[in-house]
N, C-alpha and C positions, 0 to 999 in steps of 0.2 A: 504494500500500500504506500509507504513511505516513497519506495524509488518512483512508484508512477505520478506520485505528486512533485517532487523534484524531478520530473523528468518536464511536466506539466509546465511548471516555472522556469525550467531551461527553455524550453521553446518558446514560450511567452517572452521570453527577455532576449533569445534571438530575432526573435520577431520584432520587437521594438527597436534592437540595434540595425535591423539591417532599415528597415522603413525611415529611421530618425532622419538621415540625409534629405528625404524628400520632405519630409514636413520641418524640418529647420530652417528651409529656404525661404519660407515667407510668402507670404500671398502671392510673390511673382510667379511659384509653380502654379495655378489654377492658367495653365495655358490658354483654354475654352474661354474663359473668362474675360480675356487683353484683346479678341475681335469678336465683334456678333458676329449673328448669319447674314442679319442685313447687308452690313460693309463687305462681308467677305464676296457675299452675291453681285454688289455693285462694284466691285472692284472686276472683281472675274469677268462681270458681263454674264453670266447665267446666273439662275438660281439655283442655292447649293443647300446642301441637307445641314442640319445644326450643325457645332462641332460636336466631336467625339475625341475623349480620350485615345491615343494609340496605344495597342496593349495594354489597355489599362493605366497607363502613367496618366498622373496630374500633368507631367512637365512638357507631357507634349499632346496636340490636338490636331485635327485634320477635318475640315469643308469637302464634302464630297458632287462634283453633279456627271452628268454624264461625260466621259472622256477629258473632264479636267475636274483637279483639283488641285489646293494648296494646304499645305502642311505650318505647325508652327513646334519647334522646339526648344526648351531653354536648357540650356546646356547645362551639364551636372557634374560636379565633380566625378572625376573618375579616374583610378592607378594613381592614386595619391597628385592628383594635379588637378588645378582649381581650372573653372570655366575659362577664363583668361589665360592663360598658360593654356589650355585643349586650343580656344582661339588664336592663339600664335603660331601654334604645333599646325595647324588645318592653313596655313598662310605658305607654309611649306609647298614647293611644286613637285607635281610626280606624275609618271610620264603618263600620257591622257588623260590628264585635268587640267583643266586651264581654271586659273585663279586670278582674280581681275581685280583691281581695288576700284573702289566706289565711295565717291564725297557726298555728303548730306544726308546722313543716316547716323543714329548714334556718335558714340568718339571714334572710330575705324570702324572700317567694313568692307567686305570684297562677295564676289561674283566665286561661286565655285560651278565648275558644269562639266560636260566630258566636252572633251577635243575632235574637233571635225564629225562632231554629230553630222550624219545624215538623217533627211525626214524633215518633215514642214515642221515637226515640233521640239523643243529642247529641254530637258529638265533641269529645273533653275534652281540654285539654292545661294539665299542672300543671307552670308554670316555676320552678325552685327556685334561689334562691343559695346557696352552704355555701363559706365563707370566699373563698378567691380561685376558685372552680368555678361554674357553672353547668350544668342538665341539665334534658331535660323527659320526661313519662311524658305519654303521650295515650292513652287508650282509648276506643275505639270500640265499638256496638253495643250501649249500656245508658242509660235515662232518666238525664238531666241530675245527679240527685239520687245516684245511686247512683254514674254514672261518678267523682263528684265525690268520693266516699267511696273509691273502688278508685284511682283516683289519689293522694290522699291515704296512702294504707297502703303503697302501694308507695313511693312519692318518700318514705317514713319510714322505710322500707326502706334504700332508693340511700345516703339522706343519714348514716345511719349507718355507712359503707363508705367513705367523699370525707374 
């Protein structure tokens, strides 16, 4: 009886330690929560289904409509290295990703995408720094050009929220 109850309390208290990271971050993990469906619809140009949690993480959400959507994630510690430090690491080039810097978002920010995408469409991911934070918005299912503009309006969005 004894060890099932200490066994009880062990997992209870593994459980708290591994969760703690996500709810120590602060209101900024309620991802869902930093764009509606309205803005995300009006941004995209379709209407998009609520957000939703990905995998169940608070820290990240995703708008979904037919053959496009946009994602939002806030970056989390992770291997002993803070958001900011992963954002620096991700600034890094390697081969087939092109990594692009972009002004008027946050404190830094760049363009990640793959290299000589073919196809009318390009998947975009805009990584933003905003003081000690990091977060990225990716949308899917629009020319290079545009995605790069719907990302941009939303992470100017996010970044006025962090």
């Amino acid at each position: 009886m004894r060890s099932k109850l200490f066994m009880a309390v062990l997992v209870g208290f593994v459980l708290i330690l591994y969760t703690a990271p996500l709810s120590a971050a602060g209101p900024t993990e309620a991802a869902c929560a930093l764009l509606t469906q309205a803005r995300v619809s009006m941004v995209l140009g379709v209407p998009v289904d609520a957000g939703e949690p990905i995998a169940g993480r608070a820290s990240s959400c995703q708008w979904t409509a037919k053959g496009k959507f946009a994602t939002l994630t806030i970056t989390q510690p992770l291997g002993g290295k803070t958001p900011i430090e992963r954002f620096n690491e991700g600034k890094k080039t390697l081969p087939g990703i092109t990594v692009e810097p972009v002004s008027g978002v946050g404190d830094d920010a760049y363009y990640v995408y793959f290299a000589n995408t073919k196809g009318p469409t390009t998947p975009m991911g805009l990584v933003v720094k905003k003081g000690s934070s990091s977060f990225e918005i990716r949308v899917y299912g629009f020319p290079s050009d545009q995605a790069k503009t719907i990302a941009k309006t939303l992470t100017q969005d996010v970044a006025t929220k962090l």
